[in-house]
C-alpha positions in Angstrom: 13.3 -5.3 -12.4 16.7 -5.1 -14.5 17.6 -7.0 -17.3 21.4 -6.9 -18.8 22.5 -8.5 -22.0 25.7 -8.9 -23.0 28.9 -11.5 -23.9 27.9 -13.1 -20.6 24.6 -13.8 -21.7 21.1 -12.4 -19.9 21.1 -11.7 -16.6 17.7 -10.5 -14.9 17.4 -8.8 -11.3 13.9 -9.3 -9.8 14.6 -6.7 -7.2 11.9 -7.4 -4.0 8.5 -8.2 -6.0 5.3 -9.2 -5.9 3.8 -11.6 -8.8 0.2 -11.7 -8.0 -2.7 -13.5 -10.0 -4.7 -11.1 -11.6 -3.4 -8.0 -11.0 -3.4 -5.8 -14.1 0.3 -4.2 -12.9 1.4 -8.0 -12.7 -0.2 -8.8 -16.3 1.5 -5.7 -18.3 4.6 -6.8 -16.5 4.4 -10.4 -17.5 3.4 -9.1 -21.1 6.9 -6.7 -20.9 8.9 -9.1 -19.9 8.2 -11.6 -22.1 8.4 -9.0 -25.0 11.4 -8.4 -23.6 13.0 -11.6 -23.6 12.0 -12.8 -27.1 11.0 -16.3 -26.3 14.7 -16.8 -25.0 15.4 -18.4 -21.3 17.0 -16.2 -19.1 20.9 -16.6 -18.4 21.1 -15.9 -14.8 18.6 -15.3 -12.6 18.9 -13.1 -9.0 15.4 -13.7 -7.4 14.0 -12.2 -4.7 13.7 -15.4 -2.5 12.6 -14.2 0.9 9.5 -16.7 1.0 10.9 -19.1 -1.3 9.3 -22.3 0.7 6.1 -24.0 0.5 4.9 -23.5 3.9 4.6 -19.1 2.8 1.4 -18.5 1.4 -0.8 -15.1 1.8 -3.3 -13.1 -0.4 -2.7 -10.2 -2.7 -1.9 -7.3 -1.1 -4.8 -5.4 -2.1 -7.5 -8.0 -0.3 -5.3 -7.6 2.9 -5.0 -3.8 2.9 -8.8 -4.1 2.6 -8.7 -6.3 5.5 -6.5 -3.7 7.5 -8.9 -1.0 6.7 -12.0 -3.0 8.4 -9.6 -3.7 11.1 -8.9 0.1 12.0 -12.6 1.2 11.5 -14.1 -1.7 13.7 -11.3 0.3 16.7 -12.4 4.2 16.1 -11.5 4.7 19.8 -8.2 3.0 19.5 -4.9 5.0 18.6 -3.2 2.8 16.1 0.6 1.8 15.8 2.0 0.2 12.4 5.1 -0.9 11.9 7.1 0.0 9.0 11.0 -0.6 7.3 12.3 2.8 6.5 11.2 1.5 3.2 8.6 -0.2 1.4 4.9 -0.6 2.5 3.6 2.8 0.9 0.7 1.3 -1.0 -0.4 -0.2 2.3 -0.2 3.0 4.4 -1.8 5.1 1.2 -4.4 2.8 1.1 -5.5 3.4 4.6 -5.0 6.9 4.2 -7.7 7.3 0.8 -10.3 4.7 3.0 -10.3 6.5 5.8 -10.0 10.0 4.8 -6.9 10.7 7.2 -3.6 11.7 7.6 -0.9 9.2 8.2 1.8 10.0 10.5 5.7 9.1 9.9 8.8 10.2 11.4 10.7 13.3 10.0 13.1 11.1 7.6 10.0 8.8 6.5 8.1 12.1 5.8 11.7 13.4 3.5 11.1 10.6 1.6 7.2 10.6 0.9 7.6 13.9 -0.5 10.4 12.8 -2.9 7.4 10.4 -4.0 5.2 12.6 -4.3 2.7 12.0 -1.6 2.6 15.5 0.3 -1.0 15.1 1.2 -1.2 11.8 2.7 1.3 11.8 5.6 2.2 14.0 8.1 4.5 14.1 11.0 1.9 17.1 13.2 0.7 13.8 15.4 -2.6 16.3 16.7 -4.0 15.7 13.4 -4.8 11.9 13.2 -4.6 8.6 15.3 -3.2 6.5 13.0 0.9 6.4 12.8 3.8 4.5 11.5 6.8 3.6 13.2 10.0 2.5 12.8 10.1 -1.2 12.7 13.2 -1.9 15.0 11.5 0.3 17.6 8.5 -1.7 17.7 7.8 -3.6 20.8 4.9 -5.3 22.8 6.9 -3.6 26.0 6.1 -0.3 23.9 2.7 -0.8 23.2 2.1 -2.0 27.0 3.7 1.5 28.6 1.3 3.1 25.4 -1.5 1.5 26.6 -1.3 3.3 30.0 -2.3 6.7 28.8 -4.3 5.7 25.9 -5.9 2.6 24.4 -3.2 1.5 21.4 -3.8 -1.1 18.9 -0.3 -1.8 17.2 -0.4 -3.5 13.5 2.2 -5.8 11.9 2.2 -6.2 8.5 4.6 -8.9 7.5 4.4 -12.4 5.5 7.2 -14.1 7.8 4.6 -14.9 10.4 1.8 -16.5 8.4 4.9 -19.6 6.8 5.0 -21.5 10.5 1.2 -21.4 10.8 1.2 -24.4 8.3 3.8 -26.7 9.0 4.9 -29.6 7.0 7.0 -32.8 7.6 7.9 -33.2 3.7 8.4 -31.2 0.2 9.4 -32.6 -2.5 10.7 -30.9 -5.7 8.1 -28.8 -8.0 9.0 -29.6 -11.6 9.4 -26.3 -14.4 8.4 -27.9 -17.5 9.8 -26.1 -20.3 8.0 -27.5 -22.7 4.6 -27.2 -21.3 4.7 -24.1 -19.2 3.2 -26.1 -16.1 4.2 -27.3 -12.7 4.3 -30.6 -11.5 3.8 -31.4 -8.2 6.1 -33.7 -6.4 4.9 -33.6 -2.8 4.1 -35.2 0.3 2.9 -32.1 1.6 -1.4 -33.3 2.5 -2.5 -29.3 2.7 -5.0 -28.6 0.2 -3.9 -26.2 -2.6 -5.9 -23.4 -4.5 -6.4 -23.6 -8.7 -3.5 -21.3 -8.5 -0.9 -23.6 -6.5 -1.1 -21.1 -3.7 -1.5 -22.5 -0.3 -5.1 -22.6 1.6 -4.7 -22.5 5.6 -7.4 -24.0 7.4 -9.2 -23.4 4.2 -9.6 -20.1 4.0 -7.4 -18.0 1.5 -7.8 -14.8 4.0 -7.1 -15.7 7.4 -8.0 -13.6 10.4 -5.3 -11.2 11.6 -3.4 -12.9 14.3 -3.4 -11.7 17.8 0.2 -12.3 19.1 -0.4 -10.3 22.6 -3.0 -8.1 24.0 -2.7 -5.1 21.8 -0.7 -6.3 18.7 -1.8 -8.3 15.7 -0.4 -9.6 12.4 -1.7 -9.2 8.8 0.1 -11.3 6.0 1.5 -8.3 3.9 4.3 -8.4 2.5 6.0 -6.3 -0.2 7.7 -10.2 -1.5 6.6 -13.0 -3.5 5.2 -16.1 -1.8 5.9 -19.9 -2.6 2.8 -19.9 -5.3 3.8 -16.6 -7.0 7.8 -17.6 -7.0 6.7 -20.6 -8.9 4.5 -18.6 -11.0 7.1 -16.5 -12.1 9.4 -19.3 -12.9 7.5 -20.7 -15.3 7.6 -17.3 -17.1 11.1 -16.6 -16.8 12.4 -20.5 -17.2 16.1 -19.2 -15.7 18.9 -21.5 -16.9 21.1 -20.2 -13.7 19.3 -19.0 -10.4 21.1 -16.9 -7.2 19.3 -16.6 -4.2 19.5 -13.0 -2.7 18.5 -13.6 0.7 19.5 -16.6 3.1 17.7 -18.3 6.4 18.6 -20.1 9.0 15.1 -20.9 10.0 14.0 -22.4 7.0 15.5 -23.4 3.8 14.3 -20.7 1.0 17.1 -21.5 -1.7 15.1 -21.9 -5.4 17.0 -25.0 -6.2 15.9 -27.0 -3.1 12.4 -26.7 -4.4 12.3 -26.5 -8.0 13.8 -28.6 -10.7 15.4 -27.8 -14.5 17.6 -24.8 -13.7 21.2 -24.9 -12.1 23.2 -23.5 -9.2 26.7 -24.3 -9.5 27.3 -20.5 -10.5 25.7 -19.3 -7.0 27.6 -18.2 -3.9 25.5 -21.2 -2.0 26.5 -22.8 1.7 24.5 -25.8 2.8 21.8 -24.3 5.8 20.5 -26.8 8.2 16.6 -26.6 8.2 14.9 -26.0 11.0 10.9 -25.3 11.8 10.9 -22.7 14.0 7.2 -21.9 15.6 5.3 -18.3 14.7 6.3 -16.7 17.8 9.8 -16.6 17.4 9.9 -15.4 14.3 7.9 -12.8 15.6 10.1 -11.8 19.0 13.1 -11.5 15.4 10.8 -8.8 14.0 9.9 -7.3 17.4 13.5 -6.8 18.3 13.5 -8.0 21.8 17.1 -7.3 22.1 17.0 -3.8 22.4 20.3 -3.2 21.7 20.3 -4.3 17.9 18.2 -0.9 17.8 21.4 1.4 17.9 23.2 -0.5 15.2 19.7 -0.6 12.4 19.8 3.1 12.9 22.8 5.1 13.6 20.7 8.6 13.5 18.3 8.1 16.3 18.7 10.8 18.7 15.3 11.9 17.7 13.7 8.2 17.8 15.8 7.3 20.9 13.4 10.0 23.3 11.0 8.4 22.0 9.0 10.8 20.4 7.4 9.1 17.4 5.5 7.1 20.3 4.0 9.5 22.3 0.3 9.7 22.4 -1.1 12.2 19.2 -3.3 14.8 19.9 -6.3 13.0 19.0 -6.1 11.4 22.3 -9.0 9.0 22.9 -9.8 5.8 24.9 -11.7 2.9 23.8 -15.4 4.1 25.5 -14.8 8.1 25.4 -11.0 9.2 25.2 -8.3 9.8 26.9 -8.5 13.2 29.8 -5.9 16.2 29.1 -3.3 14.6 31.2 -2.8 11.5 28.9 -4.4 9.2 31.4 -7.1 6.6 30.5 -10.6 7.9 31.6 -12.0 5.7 34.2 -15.3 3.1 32.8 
């Protein structure tokens, strides 16, 4: 995060974060930042507000990298797909890669920049020397992973928190109250799911859900690399902004800060009125998955390489579910 002072006051950039409960990054961060700000409020605030909505609520990231994990080793005949931005996600895919003991394959410009982080012996882009690759988002299809699945078995992996905010709809929120004062929420909701100690949202009363099978070979985890409802609130009450700007905007649902929380203002904000709407999991889904295939050519103007599609050919480590794939890339017959 950033944090400017001057004539025009405090102003504090969140940056994309993560503020979750009892993580010791997340505690010497809250320390700094509070040692930072003195006991004063903060001026102006630009929030990361992706998932700035009570119906958004998934676990720490560390539980559901876990989760992935299991996932891979319960398919060790599987060839697995994950989808990736051309940033962000790196614990996720380091995590698997120290678990497991393998190699994680990216494309050449991916691989540039894990090197510049320092990660040489984690990733790879040789794909005879593991099963387990990420791709380029945008390129990510279930038509992909169908015309994969004809030469080998492929299991493709979404990690992603926009999928898991539809899976608990609601009629009615109300406003969740900042007390200065006190350093606690109030609710002020009509919203009947049952909440967690923490304010964070319990689905079908389970903190960890299942991942979530949209087609035949792809599933959904709820990682995301941004702050849900319950951790936006938390970090509120720590940061008590006078002033808040939303960095991200929706048309599915509305994520502004000041429709949901009270004792800060907005009239500074660059903010247009968004009609709500509830739109159901899958078609926030088909948005990540890209459908329209030609929105691929304008996310990446350098794909010659991608284009041939040769960060989804099958690796070397061909296999099938039962026994493995023959030379000729063809699915051995049961």
């Amino acid at each position: 995060m950033y944090l400017f002072r001057g004539d025009f006051g405090s102003v504090l950039h969140t940056g994309d974060f993560r503020w979750e409960s009892g993580n010791e990054r997340v505690q010497l961060a809250k320390e700094t930042l509070l040692s930072v700000l003195g006991g004063e409020r903060v001026d102006f605030l630009y929030l990361d507000n992706t998932y700035c909505h009570p119906i958004f609520s998934f676990p720490p990231r560390e539980d559901v990298a876990q989760q992935v994990v299991d996932f891979i080793k319960q398919h060790p005949n599987d060839e697995i797909i994950i989808a990736i931005d051309n940033l962000g996600k790196e614990d996720l895919l380091v995590h698997i890669s120290r678990a497991l003991d393998i190699k994680i394959w990216v494309w050449p410009e991916r691989l540039q920049k894990m090197h510049m982080l320092g990660l040489n012996d984690i990733f790879t882009s040789d794909t005879s020397l593991t099963r387990v690759r990420a791709v380029p988002r945008y390129s990510f299809t279930s038509e992909t992973l169908d015309g994969l699945n004809v030469m080998c078995p492929t299991i493709g992996i979404l990690p992603s928190g926009i999928i898991w905010g539809s899976s608990a709809t609601q009629k009615d929120v109300g406003s969740v109250g900042l007390s200065e004062s006190e350093g606690h929420s109030s609710e002020q909701t009509t919203d009947s799911r049952k909440r967690s100690a923490d304010g964070s949202l319990k689905l079908d009363g389970n903190q960890i859900k299942p991942p979530w099978k949209y087609d035949e070979y792809l599933y959904a985890f709820p990682y995301s690399d941004h702050s849900c409802f319950s951790e936006i609130q938390e970090f509120l009450k720590v940061v008590l902004p006078k002033n808040v700007c939303d960095m991200v905007s929706s048309y599915s649902v509305d994520i502004h800060p000041c429709h949901h929380f009270d004792n800060f203002n907005c009239e500074k904000c660059t903010i247009s009125e968004r009609e709500t709407t509830r739109e159901v999991r899958r078609n926030q889904i088909d948005v990540i998955l890209h459908k329209n295939h030609k929105r691929e050519f304008i996310l990446h103007k350098n794909t010659s390489w991608v284009e041939r599609g040769g960060h989804l050919q099958p690796s070397g480590s061909k296999t099938d579910r039962d026994g493995g794939c023959n030379g000729k890339g063809k699915r051995v017959a049961l």
